[in-house]
C-alpha positions in Angstrom: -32.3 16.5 -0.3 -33.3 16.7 3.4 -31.7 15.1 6.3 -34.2 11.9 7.3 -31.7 10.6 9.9 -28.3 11.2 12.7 -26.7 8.0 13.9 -24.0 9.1 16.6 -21.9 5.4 17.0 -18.8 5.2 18.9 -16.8 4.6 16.3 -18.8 7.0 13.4 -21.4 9.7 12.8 -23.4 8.5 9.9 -25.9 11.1 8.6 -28.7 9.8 5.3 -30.4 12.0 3.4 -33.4 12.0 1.0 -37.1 12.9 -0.1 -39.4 9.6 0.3 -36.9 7.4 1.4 -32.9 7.6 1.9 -31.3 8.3 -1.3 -27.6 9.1 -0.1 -25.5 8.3 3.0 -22.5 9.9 4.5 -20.5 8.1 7.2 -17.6 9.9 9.3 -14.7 8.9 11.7 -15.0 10.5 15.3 -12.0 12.5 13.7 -15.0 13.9 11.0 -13.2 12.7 8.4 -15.9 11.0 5.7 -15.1 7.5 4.9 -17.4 5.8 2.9 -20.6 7.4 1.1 -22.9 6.2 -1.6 -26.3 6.9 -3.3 -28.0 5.1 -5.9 -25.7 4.7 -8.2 -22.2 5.6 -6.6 -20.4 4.5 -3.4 -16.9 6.3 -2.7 -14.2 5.6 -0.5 -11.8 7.7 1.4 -8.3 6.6 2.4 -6.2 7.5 4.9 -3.8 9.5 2.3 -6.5 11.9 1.6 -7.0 9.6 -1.8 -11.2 9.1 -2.9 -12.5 6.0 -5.0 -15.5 5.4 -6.7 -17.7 2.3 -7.3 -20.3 2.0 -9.9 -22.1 0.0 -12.6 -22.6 1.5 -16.1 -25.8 1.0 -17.6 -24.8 -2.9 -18.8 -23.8 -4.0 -15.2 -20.1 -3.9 -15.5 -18.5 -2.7 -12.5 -16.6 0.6 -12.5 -13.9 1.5 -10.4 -11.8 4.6 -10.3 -9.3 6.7 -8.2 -10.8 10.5 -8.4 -8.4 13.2 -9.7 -7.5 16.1 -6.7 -10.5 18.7 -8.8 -13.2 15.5 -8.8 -12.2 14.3 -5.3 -12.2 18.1 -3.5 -15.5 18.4 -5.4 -16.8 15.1 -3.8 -15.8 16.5 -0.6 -17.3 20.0 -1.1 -20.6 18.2 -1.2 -20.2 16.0 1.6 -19.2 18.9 3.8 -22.4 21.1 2.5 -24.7 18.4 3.3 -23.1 17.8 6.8 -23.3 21.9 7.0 -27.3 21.7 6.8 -27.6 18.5 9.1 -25.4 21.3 11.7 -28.2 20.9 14.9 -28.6 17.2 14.5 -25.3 16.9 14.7 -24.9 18.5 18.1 -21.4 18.5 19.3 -20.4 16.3 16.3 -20.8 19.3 13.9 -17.2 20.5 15.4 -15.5 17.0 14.6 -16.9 17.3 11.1 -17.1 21.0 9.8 -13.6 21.7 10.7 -12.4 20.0 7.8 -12.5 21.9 4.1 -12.0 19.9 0.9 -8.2 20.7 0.4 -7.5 19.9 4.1 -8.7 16.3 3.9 -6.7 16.0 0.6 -3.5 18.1 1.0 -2.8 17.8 4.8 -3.8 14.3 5.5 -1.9 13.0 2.2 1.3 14.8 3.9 0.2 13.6 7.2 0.1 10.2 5.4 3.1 10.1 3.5 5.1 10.8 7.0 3.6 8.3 9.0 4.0 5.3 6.0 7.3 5.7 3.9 6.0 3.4 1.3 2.2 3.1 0.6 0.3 0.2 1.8 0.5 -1.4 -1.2 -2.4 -4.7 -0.6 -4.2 -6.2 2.4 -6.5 -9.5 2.6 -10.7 -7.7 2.5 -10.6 -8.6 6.5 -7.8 -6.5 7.5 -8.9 -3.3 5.3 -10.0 -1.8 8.8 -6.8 -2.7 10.9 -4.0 -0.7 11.9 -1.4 -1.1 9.2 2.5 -1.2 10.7 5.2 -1.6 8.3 7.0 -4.1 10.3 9.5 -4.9 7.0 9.1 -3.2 3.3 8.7 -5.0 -0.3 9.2 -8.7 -0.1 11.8 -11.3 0.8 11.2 -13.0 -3.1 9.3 -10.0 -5.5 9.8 -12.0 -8.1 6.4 -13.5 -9.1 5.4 -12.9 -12.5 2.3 -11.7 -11.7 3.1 -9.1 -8.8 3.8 -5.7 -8.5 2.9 -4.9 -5.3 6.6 -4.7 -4.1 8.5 -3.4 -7.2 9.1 -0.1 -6.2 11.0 -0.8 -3.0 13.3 -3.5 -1.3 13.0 -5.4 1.5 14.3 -4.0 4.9 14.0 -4.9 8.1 12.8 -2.1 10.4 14.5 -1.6 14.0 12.4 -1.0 17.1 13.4 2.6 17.1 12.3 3.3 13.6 9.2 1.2 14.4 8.2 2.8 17.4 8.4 5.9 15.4 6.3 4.8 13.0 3.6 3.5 15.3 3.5 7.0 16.6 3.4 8.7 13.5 0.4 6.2 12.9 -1.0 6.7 16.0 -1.6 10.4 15.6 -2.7 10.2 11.7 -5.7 8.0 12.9 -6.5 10.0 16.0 -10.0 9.0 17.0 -10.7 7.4 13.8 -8.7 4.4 15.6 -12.1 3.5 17.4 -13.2 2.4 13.9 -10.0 -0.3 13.2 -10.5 -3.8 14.9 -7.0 -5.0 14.4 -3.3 -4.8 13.7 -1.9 -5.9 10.2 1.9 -6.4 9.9 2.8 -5.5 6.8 4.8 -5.4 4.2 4.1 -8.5 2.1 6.3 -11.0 4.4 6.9 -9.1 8.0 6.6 -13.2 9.5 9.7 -14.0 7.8 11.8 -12.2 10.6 13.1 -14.4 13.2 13.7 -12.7 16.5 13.5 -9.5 15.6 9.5 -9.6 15.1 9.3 -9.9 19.1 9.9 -6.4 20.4 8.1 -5.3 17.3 5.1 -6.8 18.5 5.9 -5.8 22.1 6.0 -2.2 20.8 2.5 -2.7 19.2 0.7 -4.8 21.7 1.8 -1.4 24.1 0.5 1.2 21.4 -2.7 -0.9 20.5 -3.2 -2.6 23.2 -5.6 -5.9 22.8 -6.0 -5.5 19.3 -5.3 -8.7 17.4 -2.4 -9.1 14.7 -2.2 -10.5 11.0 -0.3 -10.6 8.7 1.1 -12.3 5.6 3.1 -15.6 5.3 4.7 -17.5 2.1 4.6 -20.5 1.9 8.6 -21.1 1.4 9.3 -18.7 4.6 6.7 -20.3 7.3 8.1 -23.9 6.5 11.5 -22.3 8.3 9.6 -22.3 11.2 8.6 -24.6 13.9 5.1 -25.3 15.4 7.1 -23.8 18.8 7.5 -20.7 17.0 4.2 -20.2 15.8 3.0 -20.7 19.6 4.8 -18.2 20.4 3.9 -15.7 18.0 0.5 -16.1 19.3 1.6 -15.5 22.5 2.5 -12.4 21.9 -0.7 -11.2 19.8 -0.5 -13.3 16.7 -3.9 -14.0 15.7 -4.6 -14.5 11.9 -2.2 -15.5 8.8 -3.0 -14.9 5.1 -1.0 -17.3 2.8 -0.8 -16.5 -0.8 -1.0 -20.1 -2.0 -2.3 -18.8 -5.4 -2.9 -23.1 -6.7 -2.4 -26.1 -6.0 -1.0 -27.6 -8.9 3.3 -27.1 -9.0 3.6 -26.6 -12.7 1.2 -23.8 -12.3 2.9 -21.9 -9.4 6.6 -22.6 -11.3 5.3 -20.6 -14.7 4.4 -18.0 -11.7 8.0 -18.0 -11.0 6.9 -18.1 -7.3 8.8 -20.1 -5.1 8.1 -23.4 -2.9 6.2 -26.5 -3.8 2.0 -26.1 -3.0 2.3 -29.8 -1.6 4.3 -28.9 1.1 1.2 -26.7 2.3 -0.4 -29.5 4.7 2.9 -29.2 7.1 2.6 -25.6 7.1 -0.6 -25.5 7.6 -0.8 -28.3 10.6 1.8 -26.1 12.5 -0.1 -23.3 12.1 -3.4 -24.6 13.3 -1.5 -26.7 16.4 -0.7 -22.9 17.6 -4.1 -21.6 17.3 -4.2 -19.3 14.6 -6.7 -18.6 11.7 -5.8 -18.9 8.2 -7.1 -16.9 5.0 -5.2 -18.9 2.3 -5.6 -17.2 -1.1 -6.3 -18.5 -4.4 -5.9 -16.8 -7.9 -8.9 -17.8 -9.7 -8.1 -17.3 -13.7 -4.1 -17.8 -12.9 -2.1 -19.7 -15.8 -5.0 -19.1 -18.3 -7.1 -21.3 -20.3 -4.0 -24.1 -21.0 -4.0 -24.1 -16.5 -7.7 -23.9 -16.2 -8.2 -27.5 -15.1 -5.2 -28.6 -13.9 -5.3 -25.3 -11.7 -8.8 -26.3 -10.2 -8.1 -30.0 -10.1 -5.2 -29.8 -7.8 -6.1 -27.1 -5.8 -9.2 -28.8 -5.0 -7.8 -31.8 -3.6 -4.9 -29.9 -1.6 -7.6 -28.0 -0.2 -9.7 -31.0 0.7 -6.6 -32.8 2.5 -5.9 -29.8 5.0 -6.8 -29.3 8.6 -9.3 -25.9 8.2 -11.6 -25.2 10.8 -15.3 -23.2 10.8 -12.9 -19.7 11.4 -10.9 -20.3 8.3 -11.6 -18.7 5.0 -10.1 -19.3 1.4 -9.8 -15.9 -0.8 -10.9 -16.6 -4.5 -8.9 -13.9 -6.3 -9.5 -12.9 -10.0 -6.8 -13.3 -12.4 -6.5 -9.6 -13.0 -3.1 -9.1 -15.2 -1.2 -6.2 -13.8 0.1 -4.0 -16.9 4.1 -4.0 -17.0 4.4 -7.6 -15.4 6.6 -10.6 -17.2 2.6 -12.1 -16.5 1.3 -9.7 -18.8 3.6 -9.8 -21.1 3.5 -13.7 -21.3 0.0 -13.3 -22.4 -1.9 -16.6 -21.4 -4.8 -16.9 -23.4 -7.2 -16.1 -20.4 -10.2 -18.2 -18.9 -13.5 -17.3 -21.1 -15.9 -16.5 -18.3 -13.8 -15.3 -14.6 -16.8 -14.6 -13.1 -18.2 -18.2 -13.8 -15.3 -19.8 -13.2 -15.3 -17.9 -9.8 -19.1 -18.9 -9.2 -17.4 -22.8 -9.8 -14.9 -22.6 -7.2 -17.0 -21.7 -4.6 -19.6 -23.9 -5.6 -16.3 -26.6 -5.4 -15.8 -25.4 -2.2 -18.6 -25.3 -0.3 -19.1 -29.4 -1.4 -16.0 -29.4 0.5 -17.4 -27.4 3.5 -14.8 -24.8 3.1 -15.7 -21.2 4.1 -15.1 -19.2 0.2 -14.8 -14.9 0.2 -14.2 -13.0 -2.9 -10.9 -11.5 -3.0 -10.8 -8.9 -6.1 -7.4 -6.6 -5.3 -8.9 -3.4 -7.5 -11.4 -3.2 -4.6 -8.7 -2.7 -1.9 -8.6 1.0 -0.1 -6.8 1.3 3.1 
């Protein structure tokens, strides 16, 4: 294929190739590490670890989606880097940035490079924050006990000190280099980092200094954020706060009980009024398909009208998440009889939603790359 076009962005070099008409596309962070890449049938995705995914349809339409082996990944790469080799002049002084790199370099190095800077992987992150700055504020979560999560199971939940954090941010910091100009925000992670009480301050301070004017998010249950006062929340916005992602997961209490997951939905509307009185956006997560056919209704029923009774603005956004059973969980192993159809019963939420004039995204968790 020839080269048909250069884009030289701030943020990316993006270089499309084909015959007629563009048939593949490679796009690069100002560090000239590829990030994202597709053609007519396949799109893959790079992560910061080194790690490449793929995304395509099989011949009936069903969605594949795979993470590449080290031979099928440095092969992947080998291409990338050939094409980028014969687009050398249009690149100009971009050709440097990108043809340093050799297969094994973005694998082997950056994975180490990665594993230094982030003790535990970045295990999930709401489809908005997939292009922030991840900082490990806390690790694992404060409950890790749901039945149907297993994000967390392989570590437990600490606190991090401003000394360790600050080391971290560093570590960070150099592993994105330039490819920073391509990350609009900062995402406090593990799965509850809001839960800590004063200590979140000079963690924040310590970002706000690193990444200076880049928003922060984070996650928030339910159980943990009622803790808090609307003061508190003011203040976390003070100092950067800017967006809160609540795994709600339904509305209906038997439902979130045989979920073993703490806290009682109906007490949502006072978390969510304090919340809003302090200024900050909400992405409050659903799990479309939870509970199985014997929750189907019940499960859409209430979490309609809690969603219909709550303060959301035109900036707010619910996640619809398919039910996808994660092997090894008590979930799993309970074995619901699942919902018939997820995708319909997806396309009927949002349908339900919108009637309500509620902004709906997608939310399917074997799409997430960081």
């Amino acid at each position: 294929m020839r080269l048909i076009r250069v884009e030289h962005h701030p943020a990316s070099t993006v270089l499309a190739f084909g015959e007629e008409a563009i048939e593949r596309v490679v796009s690069f962070d100002r560090e000239g590490r590829p990030f994202y890449a597709y053609d007519r049938q396949t799109a893959w995705k790079r992560g910061l670890d080194g790690r490449l995914h793929l995304r395509r349809r099989d011949p009936s339409g069903r969605r594949i989606r795979e993470a590449l082996s080290r031979s099928d990944a440095l092969a992947v790469y080998g291409m990338i880097l050939e094409a980028a080799g014969q687009a050398r002049d249009a690149l100009g002084a971009r050709a440097a940035e990108i043809l340093r790199w050799t297969p094994e370099a973005l694998w082997d190095d950056e994975g180490r490079r990665y594993r230094a800077a982030y003790r535990w992987p970045v295990s999930i992150l709401p489809p908005d924050a997939y292009l922030d700055v991840v900082l490990q504020a806390t690790y694992g979560c404060t409950w890790n006990k749901c039945t149907f999560c297993a994000f967390y199971q392989d570590r437990p939940f600490e606190k991090r000190d401003p000394d360790a954090f600050r080391a971290h941010v560093e570590a960070v910091r150099s592993l994105l280099g330039r490819g920073l100009r391509l990350r609009r925000g900062v995402f406090f992670a593990d799965g509850n980092a809001l839960a800590l009480g004063e200590a979140i301050f000079p963690l924040l301070d310590i970002a706000a200094a690193a990444f200076p004017g880049r928003p922060v998010a984070a996650f928030l249950d339910l159980w943990s954020g009622l803790k808090k006062t609307s003061n508190w929340w003011a203040r976390l916005a003070g100092r950067g706060l800017r967006r809160v992602a609540i795994g709600v997961e339904t509305g209906d209490p038997a439902l979130l009980r045989f979920l073993n997951k703490p806290g009682d939905p109906r007490e949502l509307p006072a978390l969510v009024t304090a919340l809003k009185a302090a200024g900050l956006e909400l992405r409050l997560i659903f799990l479309v398909g939870a509970g199985g056919a014997p929750f189907r209704e019940a499960h859409f029923r209430h979490s309609l009208d809690l969603l219909a009774g709550l303060s959301l603005g035109p900036e707010d956004l619910v996640y619809l998440s398919p039910m996808v059973p994660e092997p090894g969980t008590p979930y799993a192993a309970a074995a619901p009889e699942p919902v018939s159809d997820l995708e319909a019963e997806l396309r009927r939420w949002a349908r339900a939603l919108r009637r309500l004039g509620l902004r709906a995204s997608r939310y399917d968790i074997r799409e997430f790359v960081y």
